[in-house]
C-alpha positions in Angstrom: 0.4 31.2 26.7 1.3 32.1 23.1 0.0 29.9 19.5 3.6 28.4 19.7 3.8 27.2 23.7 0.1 25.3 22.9 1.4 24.0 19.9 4.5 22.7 21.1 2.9 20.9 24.4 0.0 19.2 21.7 2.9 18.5 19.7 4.6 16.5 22.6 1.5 14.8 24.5 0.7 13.1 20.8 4.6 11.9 20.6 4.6 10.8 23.8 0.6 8.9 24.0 1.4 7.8 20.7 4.9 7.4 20.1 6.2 3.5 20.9 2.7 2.7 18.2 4.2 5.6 15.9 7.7 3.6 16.3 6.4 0.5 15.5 5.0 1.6 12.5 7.7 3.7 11.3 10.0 0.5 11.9 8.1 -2.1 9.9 7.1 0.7 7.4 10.6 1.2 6.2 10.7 -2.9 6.4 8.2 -3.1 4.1 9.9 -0.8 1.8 10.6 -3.4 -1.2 8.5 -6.5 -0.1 6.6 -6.7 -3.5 10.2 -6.9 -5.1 11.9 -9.0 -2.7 8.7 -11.1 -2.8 8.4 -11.7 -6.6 12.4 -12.0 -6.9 11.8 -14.8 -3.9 9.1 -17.0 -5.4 10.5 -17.1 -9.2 14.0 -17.7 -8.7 15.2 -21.1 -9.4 12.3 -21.2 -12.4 13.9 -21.9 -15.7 11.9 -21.0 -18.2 12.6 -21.0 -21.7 11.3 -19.7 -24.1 10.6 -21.1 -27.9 8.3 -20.3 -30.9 4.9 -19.7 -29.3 3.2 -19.6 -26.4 0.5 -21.3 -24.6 -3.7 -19.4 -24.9 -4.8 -18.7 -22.1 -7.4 -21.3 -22.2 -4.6 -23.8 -22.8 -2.6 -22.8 -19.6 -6.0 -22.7 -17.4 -6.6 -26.8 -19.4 -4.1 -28.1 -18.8 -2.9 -26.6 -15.0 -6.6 -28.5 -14.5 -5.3 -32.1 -16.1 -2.4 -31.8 -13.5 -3.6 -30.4 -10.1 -7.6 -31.2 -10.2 -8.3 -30.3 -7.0 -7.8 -26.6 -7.5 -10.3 -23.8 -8.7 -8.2 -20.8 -9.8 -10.1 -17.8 -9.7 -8.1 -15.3 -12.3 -4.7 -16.5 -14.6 -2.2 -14.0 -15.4 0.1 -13.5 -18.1 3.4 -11.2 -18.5 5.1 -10.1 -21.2 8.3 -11.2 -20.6 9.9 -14.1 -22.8 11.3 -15.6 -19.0 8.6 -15.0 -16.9 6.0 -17.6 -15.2 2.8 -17.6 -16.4 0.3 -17.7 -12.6 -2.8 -18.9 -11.5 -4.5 -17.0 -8.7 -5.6 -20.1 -6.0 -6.9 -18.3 -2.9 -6.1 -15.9 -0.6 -2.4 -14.3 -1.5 -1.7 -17.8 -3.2 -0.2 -17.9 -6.7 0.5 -21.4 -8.8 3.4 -20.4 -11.7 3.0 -22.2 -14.7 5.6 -22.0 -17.5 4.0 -20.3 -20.4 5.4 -22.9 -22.6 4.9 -26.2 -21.9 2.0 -25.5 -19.1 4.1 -27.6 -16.7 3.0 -26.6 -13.4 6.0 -24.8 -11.6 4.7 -24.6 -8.1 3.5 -21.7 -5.7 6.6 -19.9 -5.2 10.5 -20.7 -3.5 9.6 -17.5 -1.4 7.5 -19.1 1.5 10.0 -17.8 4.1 10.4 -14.5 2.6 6.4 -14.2 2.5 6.3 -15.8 6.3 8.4 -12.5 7.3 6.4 -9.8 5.8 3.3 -11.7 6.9 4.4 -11.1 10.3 5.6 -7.4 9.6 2.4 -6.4 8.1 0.4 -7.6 11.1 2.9 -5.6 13.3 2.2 -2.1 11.2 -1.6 -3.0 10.5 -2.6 -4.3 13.8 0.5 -4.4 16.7 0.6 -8.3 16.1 -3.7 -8.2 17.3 -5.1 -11.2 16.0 -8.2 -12.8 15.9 -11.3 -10.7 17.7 -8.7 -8.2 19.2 -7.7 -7.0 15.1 -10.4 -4.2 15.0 -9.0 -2.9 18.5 -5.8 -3.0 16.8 -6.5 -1.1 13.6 -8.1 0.9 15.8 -4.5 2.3 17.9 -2.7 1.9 14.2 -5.2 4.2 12.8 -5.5 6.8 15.9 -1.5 7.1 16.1 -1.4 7.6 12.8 -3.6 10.7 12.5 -1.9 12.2 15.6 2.0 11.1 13.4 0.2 13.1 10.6 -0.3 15.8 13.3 2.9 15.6 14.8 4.8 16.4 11.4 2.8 19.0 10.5 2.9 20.7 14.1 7.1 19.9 13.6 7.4 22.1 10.7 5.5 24.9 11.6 7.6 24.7 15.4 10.8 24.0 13.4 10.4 27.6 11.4 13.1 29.4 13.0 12.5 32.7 14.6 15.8 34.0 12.7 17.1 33.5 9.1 20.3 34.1 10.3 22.8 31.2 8.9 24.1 29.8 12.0 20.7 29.6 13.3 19.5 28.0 10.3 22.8 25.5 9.8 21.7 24.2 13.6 18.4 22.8 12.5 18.6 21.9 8.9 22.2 20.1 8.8 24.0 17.6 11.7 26.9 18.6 13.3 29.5 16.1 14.7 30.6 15.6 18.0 27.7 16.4 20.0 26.1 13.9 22.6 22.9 13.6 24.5 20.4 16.8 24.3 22.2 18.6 22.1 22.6 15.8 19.4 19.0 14.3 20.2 18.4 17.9 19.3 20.1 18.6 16.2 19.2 14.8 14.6 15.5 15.7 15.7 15.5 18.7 13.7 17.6 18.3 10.9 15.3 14.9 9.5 12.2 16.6 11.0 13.5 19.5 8.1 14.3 16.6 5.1 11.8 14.7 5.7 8.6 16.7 6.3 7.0 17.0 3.2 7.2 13.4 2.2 6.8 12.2 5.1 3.7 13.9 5.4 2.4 12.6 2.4 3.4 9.1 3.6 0.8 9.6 7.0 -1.4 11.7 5.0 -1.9 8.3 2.8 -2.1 5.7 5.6 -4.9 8.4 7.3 -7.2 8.0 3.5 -6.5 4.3 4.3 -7.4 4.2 8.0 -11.0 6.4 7.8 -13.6 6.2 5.8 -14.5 10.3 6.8 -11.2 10.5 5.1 -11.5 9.4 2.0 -15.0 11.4 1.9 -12.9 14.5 2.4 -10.8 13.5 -0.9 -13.5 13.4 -3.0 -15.3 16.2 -1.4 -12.5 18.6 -2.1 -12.8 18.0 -5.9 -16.8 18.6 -5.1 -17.5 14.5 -5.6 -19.8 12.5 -3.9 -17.6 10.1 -1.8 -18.5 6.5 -3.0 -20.7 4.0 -1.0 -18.9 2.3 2.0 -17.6 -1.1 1.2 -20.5 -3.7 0.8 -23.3 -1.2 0.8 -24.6 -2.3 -2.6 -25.0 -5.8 -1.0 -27.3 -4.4 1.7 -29.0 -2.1 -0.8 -26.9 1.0 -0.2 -26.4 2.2 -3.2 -24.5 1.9 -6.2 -21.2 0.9 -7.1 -20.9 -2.0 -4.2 -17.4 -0.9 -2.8 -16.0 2.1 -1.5 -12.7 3.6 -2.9 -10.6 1.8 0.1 -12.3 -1.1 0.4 -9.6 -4.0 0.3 -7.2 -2.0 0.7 -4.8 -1.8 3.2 -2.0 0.0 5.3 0.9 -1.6 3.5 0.6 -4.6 0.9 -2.6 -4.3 0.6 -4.1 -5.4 -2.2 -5.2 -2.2 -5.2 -8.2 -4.3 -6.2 -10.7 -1.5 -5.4 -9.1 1.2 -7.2 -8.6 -1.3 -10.5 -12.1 -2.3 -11.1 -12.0 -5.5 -9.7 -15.4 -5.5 -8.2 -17.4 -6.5 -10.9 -16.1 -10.0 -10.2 -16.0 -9.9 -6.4 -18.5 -12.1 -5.1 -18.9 -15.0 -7.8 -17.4 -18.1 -7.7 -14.5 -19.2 -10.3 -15.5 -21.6 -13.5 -15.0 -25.4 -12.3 -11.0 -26.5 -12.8 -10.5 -27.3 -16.5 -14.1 -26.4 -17.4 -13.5 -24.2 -21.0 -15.1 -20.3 -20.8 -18.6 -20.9 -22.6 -18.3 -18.0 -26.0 -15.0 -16.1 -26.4 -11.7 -17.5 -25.6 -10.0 -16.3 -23.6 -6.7 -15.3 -25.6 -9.0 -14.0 -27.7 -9.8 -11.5 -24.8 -6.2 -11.4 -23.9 -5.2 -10.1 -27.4 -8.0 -7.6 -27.6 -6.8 -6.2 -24.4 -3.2 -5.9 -25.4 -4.0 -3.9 -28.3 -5.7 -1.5 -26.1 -2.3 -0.9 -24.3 1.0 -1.8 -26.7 3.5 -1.5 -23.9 1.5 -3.7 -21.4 4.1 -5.9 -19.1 0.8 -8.5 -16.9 -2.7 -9.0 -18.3 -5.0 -10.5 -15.9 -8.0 -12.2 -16.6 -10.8 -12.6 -14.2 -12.3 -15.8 -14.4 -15.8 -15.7 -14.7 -18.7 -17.8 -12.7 -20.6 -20.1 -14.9 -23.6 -17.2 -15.8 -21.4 -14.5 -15.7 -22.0 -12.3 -18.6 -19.1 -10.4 -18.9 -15.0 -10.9 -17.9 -12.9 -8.4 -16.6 -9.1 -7.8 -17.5 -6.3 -6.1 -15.5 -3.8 -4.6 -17.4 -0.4 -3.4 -16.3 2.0 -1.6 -18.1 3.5 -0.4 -15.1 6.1 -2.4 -12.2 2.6 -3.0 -10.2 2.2 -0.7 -7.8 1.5 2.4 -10.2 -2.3 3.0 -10.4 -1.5 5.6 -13.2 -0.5 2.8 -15.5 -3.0 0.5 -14.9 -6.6 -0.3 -17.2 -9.5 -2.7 -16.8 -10.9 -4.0 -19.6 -14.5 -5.6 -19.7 -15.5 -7.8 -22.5 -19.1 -9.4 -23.2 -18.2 -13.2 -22.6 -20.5 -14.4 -25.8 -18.9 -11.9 -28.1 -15.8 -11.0 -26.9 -16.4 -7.4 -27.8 -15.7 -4.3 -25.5 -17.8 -3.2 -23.0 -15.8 -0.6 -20.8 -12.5 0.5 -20.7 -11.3 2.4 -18.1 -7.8 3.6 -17.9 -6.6 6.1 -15.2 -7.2 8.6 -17.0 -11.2 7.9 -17.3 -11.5 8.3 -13.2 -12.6 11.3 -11.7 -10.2 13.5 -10.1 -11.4 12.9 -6.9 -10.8 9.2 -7.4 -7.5 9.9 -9.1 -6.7 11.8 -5.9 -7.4 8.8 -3.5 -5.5 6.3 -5.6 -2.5 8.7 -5.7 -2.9 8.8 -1.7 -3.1 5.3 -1.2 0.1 4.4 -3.5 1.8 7.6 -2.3 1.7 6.2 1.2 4.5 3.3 -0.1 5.9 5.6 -2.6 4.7 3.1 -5.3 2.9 5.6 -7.3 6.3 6.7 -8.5 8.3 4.0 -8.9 11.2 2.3 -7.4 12.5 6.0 -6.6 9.6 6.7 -4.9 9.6 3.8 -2.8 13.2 4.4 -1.9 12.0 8.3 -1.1 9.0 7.1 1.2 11.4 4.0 3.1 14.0 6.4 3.6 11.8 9.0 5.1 9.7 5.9 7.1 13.2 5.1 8.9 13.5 9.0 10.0 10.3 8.9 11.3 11.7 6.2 13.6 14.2 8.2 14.6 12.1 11.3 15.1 9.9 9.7 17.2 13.1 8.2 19.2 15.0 11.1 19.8 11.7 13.1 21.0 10.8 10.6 23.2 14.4 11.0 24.4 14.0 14.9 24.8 10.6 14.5 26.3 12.4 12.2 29.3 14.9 14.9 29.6 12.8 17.6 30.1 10.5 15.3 32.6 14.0 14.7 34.3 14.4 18.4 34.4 11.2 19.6 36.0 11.7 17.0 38.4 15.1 18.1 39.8 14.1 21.5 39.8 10.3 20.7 42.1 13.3 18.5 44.1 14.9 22.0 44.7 12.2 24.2 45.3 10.6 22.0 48.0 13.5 22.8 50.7 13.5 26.6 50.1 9.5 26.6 50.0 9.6 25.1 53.8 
């Protein structure tokens, strides 16, 4: 059996083990496409906000949110840059409260409750095939495993896609679709023509959602730049070593939160200040301000609110449309003084974290944009159909064998 025959039969036992988990990913992948769009559009519209001389402080949007809804303890206020734009409180898990930055009337937590009910649903199909509760891990689990043997299949596609001659006809068959065909012979020509279009981003899509997945594969990331790999999440809490959270620690397949490649960790563990309770030292426009002169062409600033002994605050700048890592900065500022501790901008990070933030953002497209996003849905949909029409030529070659065993019993007796 030659390089090619093993290839091709690994190639089509990982489709078909793997292939209704590969479809279900692929599906609510390209779903997923635009959900932080659709989901910010969804939660401000119907906000009227306008603007007049100045602005709230920071301080005075986190007072007086306080005088009006008591009960909450918001754990990190955000601010944007633009004129029309709610001011937000971050209230608990994926909740925001939008405040107008003007008058500090609170606006509520969004009109996007049924748009975020979807994608809720559509992320725990493509993270966990709808597990919940103690069968999750088991879930993430098959996710993960069918994801590594997608990555395999698309690399194993190209290399079985090569054609064995350059001839134009040849080529034309596999790299472009043809009208009229049916059954095998279009299954064939659609599997092979968006197996072509598709491969490299595509790859870099799985390759991303594989980082995500396995721990031994971010180590490999920062391994190839000749890094040590980071402690696993929560091994500074147990006494394993520095930095207290790995580089894909909170984050997940799709929507999952960047915190751990922003910083964020400095704060993660300590409770919020008490609702309406002033920052003790430096105000906190005062930090605001000395962030935004660090990056003139900043669009969100985020501020971290600090526990009551807390000596420092962190800041999350974003100059970007918040999924690019590559525009994004954390701040820290000594809470007495206000001055500057750290600042980190992407371009402070090693390579090899630079490498496994690119992966993670690559595997939405994110990293580059709304282009790239459009690229990596487009290319998530064709995986569907990749894994659909090879499913399709898999039964049809099952079929096959099958008549011809029907066949050869009678002239065996």
């Amino acid at each position: 059996m030659t390089f090619r025959s093993i290839l091709f039969w690994l190639h089509l036992a990982c489709g078909v083990v793997a292939g209704i988990v590969i479809f279900i990913m692929s599906v609510t992948g390209a779903l997923l496409t635009y959900q932080r769009q659709i989901t910010a559009w969804a939660d401000t519209r119907g906000y009227d906000i306008q603007p007049v001389t100045q602005r709230l402080s920071a301080d005075d949007i986190v007072a007086r949110v306080a005088e009006q809804r008591p009960d909450l303890s918001p754990t990190a206020v955000m601010v944007r840059s633009e004129p029309t734009a709610p001011a937000s409180l971050t209230i608990g898990a994926g909740r925001q409260l939008f405040v107008d930055p003007y008058t500090g009337a609170v606006l509520g937590e969004g009109n996007g409750q049924g748009v975020r009910s979807f994608f809720r649903v559509v992320v725990e199909w493509h993270r966990y095939v709808a597990a919940s509760g103690a069968s999750r891990p088991l879930g993430r689990a098959v996710t993960g495993a069918s994801n590594l043997a997608f990555l395999f299949i698309v690399l194993s596609g190209l290399v079985l896609w090569w054609p064995r001659s350059w001839k134009w006809s040849t080529v034309r068959n596999v790299t472009w679709f043809k009208g009229g065909l049916r059954g095998k012979a279009r299954d064939f020509n659609w599997h092979n023509t968006i197996g072509f279009w598709s491969a490299i981003p595509l790859a870099i899509v799985v390759a991303g959602g594989v980082v995500i997945s396995y721990p031994w594969a971010t180590a490999l990331v920062y391994r190839a730049y000749g890094e040590a790999p980071p402690a696993p999440a929560g091994a500074a809490a147990r006494g394993g070593g520095p930095g207290g959270r790995g580089a894909g620690a909170g984050v997940a397949a799709r929507g999952g939160g960047p915190g751990a490649e922003r910083g964020e960790a400095d704060t993660r563990g300590e409770r919020s200040t008490a609702p309406g309770a002033r920052i003790e030292g430096a105000q906190l426009e005062t930090m605001v301000a000395a962030a935004a002169t660090q990056m003139p062409d900043w669009k969100t600033i985020s501020v971290a609110l600090p526990a009551a002994n807390a000596p420092r605050v962190v800041l999350t700048l974003d100059s970007g449309d918040g999924g690019q890592p590559q525009k994004r900065a954390t701040l820290t500022v000594d809470r007495r003084t206000g001055e500057t501790v750290r600042w980190e901008p992407f371009s402070s990070q090693s390579s090899g974290r630079k490498a496994r933030t690119w992966l993670r953002f690559a595997h939405t497209g994110e990293v580059y944009g709304l282009t790239g996003q459009t690229v990596a849905g487009l290319v998530t949909a064709g995986g569907a159909v990749l894994v659909w029409t090879g499913l399709a030529l898999a039964l049809r070659r099952f079929a096959a064998w099958r008549k011809r065993s029907r066949e050869a019993l009678p002239k065996a007796a």
